[in-house]
C-alpha atoms as one frame of an Amber mdcrd trajectory, in Angstrom:
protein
  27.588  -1.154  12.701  24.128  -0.331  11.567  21.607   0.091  14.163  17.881
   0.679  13.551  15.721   1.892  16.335  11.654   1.805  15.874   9.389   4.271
  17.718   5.835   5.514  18.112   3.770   2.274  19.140   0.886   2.247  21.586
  -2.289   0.495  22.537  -5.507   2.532  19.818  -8.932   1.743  19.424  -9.882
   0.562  15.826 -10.500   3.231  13.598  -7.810   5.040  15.202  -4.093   6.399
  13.822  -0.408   5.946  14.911   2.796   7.056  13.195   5.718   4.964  13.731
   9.287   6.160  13.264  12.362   4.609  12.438  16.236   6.056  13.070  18.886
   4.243  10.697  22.562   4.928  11.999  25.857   3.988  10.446  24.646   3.206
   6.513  24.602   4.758   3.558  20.589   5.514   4.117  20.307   7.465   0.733
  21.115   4.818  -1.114  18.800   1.562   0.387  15.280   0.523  -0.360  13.852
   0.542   3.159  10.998  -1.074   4.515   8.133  -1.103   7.375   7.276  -5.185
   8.413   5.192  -6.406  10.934   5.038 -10.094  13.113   1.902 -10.990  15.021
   2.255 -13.212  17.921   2.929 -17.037  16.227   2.673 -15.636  12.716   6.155
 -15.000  10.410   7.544 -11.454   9.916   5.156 -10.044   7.154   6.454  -7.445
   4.460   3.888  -4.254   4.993   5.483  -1.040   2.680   8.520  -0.290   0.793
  10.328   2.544  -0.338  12.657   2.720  -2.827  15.502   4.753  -2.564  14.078
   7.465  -5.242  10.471   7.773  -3.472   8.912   5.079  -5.246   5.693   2.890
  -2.684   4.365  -0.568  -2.461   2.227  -1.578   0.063   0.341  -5.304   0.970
  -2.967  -5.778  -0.037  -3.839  -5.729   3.503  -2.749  -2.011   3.840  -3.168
  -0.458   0.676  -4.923   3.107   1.181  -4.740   2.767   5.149  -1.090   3.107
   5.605   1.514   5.827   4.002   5.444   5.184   4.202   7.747   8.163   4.142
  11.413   8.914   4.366  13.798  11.466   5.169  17.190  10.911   3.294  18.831
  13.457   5.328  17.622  12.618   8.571  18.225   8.643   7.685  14.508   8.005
   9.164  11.628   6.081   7.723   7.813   6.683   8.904   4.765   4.713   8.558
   1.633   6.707   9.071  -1.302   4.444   9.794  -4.748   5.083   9.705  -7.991
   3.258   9.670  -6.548   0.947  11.731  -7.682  -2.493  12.389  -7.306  -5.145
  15.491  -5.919  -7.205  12.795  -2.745  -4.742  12.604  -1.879  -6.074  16.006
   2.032  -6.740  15.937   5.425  -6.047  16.208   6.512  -3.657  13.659  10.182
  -3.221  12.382  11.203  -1.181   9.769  14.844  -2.320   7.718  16.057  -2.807
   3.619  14.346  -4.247   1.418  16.875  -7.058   1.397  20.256  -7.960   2.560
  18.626  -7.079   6.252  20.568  -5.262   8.977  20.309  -6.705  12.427  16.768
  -6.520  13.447  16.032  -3.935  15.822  13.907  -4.111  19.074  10.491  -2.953
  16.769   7.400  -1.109  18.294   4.361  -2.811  19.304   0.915  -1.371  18.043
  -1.755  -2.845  19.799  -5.609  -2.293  18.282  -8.525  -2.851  20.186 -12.067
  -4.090  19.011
């Protein structure tokens, strides 16, 4: 049973920086595409970064050169560091593959203010 947990969320002005953290238990980590998403109260589950299992990065327009996703194969973790950031980032974030999704995990809410 994979499990993901999702960490490091708070409540930052805008302009300010958070880096959220995600465990992955029970998979073959070294192997997946993982990914950071985010859903905004009444919006769908957006896709923000991916990483592909050799290091590779894509990011939405909406976060290109504001947000960095990381890994650590051997700790089965994912970050997103997240700077510049705007009250439009407001949401639940979640991190999981790229496809064939694991059960969703609880995510961490970032909150920005104006």
């Amino acid at each position: 049973q994979v499990q993901l947990v999702e960490s490091g969320g708070g409540l930052v002005q805008a302009g300010g920086s958070l880096t959220l953290s995600c465990t992955v238990s029970g998979s073959a980590f070294s192997l997946n595409d993982m990914a950071w998403y985010r859903q905004a109260p009444g919006n769908q589950r957006d896709l923000v970064a991916i990483i592909r299992q050799f290091g590779t990065t894509y990011y939405a327009d909406s976060v290109k050169g504001r947000f960095t996703i990381s890994r650590d194969n051997a700790k089965k973790m994912v970050y997103l560091q997240m700077n510049s950031l705007k009250p439009e980032d407001t949401a639940v974030y979640y991190c999981n593959r790229r496809s064939s999704w694991y059960n969703w995990g609880q995510g961490t809410q970032v909150s920005v203010s104006s």
